[in-house]
N, CA, C and O of each residue as an XYZ file, in Angstrom:
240
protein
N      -5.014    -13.241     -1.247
C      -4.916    -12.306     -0.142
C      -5.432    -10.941     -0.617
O      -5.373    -10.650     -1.811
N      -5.984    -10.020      0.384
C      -6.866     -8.911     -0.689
C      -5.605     -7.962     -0.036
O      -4.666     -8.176      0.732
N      -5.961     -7.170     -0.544
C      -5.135     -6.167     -1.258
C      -4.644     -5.285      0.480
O      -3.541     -4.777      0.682
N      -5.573     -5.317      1.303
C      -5.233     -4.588      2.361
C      -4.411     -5.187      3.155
O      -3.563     -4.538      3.767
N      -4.542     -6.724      3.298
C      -4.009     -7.863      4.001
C      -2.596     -7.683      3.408
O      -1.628     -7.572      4.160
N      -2.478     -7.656      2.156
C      -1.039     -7.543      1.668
C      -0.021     -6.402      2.268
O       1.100     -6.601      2.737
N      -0.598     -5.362      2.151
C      -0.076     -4.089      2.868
C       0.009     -3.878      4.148
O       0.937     -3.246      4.654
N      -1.024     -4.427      4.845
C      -0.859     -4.661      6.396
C       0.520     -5.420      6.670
O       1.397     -4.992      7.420
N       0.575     -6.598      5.955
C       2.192     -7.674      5.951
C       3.129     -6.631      5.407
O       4.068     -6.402      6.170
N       3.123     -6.029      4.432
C       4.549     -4.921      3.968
C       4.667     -4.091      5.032
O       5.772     -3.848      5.517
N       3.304     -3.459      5.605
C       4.022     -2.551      7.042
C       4.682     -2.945      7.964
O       5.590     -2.364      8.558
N       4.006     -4.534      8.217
C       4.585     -5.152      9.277
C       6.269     -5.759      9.213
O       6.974     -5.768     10.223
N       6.730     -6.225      7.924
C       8.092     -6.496      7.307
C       9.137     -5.650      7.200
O      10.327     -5.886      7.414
N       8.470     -4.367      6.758
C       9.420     -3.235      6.837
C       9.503     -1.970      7.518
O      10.163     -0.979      7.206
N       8.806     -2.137      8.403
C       8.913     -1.280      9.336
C       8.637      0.196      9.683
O       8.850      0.932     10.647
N       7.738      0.360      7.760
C       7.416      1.536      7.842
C       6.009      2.187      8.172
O       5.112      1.495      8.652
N       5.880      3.215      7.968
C       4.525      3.487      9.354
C       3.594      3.760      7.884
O       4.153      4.342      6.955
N       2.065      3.276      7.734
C       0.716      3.854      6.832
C       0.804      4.734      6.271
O       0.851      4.553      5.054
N       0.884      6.286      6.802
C       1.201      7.060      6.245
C       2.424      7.240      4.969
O       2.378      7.552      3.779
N       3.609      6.824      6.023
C       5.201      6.606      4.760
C       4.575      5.937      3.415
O       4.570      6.565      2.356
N       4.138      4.846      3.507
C       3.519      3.847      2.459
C       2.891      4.669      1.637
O       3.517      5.130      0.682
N       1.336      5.062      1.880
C       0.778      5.547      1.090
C       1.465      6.682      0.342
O       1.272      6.956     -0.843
N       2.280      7.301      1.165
C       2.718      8.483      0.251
C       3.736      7.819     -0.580
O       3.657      8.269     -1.724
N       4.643      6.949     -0.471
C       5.825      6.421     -1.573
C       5.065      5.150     -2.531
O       5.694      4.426     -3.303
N       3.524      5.067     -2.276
C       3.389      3.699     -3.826
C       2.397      4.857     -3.963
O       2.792      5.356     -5.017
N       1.349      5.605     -3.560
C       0.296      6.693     -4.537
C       0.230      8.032     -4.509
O      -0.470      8.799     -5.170
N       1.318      8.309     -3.377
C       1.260     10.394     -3.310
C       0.301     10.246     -2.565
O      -0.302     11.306     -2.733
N      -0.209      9.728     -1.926
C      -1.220      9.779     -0.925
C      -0.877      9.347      0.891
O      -0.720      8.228      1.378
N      -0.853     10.425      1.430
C      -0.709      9.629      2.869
C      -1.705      9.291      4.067
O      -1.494      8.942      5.228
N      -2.518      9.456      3.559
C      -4.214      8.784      3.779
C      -4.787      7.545      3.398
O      -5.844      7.039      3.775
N      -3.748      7.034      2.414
C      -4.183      6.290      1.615
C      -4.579      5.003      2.236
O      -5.581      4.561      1.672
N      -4.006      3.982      3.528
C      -4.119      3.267      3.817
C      -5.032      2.924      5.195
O      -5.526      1.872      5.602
N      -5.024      4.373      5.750
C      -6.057      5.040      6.843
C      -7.429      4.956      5.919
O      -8.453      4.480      6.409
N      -7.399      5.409      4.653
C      -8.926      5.352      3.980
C      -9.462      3.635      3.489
O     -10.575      3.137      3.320
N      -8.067      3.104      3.381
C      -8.848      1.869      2.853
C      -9.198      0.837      4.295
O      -9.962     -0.121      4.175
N      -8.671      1.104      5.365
C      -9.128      0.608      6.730
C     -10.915      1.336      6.654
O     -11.834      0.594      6.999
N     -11.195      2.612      6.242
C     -12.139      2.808      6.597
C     -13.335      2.256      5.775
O     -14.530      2.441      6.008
N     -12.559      1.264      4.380
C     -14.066      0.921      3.535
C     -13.579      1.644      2.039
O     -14.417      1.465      1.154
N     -12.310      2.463      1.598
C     -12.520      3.121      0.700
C     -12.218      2.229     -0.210
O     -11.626      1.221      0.175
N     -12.573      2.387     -1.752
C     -12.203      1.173     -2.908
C     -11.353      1.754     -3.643
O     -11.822      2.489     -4.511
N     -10.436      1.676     -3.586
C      -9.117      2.438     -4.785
C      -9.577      1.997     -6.500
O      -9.615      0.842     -6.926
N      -9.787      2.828     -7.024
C      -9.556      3.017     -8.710
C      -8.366      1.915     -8.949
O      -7.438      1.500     -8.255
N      -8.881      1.626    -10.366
C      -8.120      0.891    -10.700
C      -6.694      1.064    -10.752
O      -5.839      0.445    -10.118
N      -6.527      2.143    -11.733
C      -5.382      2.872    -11.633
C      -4.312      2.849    -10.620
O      -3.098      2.703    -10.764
N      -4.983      3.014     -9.631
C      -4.497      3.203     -8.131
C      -3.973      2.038     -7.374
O      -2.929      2.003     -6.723
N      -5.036      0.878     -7.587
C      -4.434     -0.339     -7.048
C      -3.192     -0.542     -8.324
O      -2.094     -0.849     -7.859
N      -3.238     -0.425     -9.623
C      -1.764     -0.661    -10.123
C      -0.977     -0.135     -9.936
O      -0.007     -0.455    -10.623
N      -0.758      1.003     -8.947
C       0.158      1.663     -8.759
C       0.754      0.618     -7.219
O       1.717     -0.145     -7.137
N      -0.283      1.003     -6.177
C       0.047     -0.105     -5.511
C       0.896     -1.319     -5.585
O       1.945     -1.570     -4.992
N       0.209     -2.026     -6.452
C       1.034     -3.439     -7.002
C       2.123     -3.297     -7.583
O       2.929     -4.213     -7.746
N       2.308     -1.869     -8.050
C       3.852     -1.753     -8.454
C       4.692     -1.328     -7.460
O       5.885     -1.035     -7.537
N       4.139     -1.324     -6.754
C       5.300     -0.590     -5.838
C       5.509     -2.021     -4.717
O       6.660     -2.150     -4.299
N       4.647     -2.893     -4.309
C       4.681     -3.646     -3.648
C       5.356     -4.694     -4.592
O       6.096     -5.449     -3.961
N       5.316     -4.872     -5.547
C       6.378     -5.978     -6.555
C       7.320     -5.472     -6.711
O       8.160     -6.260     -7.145
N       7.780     -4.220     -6.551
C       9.194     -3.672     -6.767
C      10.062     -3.649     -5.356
O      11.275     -3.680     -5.150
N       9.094     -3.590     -4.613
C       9.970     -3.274     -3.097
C      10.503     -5.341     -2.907
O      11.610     -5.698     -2.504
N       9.419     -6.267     -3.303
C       9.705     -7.327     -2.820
C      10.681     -8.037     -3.273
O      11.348     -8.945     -2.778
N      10.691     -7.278     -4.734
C      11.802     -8.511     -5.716
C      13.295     -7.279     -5.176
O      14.461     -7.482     -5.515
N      12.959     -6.401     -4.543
C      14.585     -5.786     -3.987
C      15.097     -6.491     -2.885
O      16.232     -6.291     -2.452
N      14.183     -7.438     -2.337
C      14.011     -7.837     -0.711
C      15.526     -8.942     -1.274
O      16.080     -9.687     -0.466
């Protein structure tokens, strides 16, 4: 599943809005508005992502 598809399902599960997201897994609240538009996150960045999306799930 790519990486946007995943986050699209976490917004949709928990109820929180693109903006909230991006700002609590990268300090960014654009962040998920930019990758709808085509943007490619740094590596860095997607591990931050993935940490935050493996931490929220194994709390589930």
């Amino acid at each position: 599943m790519k990486l946007l598809d995943r986050i699209e399902l976490h917004l949709r599960e928990t109820h929180i809005s693109a903006t909230r997201f991006g700002r609590r897994a990268v300090g960014d609240p654009r962040f998920v508005l930019d990758l709808r538009m085509g943007r490619r996150p740094r590596r860095r960045t997607l591990e931050r992502v993935e940490t935050y999306l493996n931490s929220h799930h194994q709390s589930n």
